[in-house]
N, C-alpha and C positions, 0 to 999 in steps of 0.2 A: 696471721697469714690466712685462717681458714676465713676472718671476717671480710677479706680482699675476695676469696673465689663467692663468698654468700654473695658481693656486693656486685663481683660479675656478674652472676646468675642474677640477680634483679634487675640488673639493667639489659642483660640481654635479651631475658625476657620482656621487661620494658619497650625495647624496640621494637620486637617479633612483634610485641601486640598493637603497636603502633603501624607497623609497617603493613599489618593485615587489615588494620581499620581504613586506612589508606586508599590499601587495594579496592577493597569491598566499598568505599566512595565511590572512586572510579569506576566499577564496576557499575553500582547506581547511575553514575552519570551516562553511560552508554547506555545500560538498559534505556534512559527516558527520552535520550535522541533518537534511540531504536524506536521506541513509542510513537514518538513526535513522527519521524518518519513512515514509520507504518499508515500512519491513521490522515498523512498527506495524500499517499497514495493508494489507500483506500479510499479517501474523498472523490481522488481523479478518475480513477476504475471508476466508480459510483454513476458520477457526471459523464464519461467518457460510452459508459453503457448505454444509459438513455439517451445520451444523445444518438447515439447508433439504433437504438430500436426507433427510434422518429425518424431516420432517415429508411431507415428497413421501409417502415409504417407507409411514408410517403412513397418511396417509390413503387410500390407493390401497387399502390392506389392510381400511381399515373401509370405503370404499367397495365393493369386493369385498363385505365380511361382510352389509353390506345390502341388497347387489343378491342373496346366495343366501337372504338371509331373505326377499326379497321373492319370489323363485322359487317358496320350500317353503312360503309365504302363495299364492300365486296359485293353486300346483296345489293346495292343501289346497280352498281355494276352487270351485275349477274341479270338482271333486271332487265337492261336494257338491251 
């Protein structure tokens, strides 16, 4: 009788350890789609920024270009 409760205790332990090695996979497997996913959209962020400072960059530059057309209009004006 007492080699039936040893032989529980090993196998239930058996399972616990099984069932944690398990978990702690899964766990791995999330963590690397966590990963995978982070480092997608940190790529987008990345590309998504520059591409926003170049549209900043350009338009500040044609707004400038309008504001001196609108200078060398006004004095032309002013002029006459």
């Amino acid at each position: 009788m007492c080699l039936g409760y040893q032989l529980k205790g090993i196998m239930l332990s058996y399972l616990l350890s099984t069932r944690q090695e398990h978990e702690l996979i899964e766990a791995n497997n999330k963590m690397k789609i966590v990963d995978d996913n982070l480092g997608s959209i940190e790529k987008e962020f990345f590309a998504t920024k520059e591409r926003l400072k170049k549209e900043i960059k350009e338009t500040k530059e044609l707004s400038k270009d309008k504001e001196e057309k609108w200078a060398r209009d006004r004095k032309t004006f002013t002029d006459e």
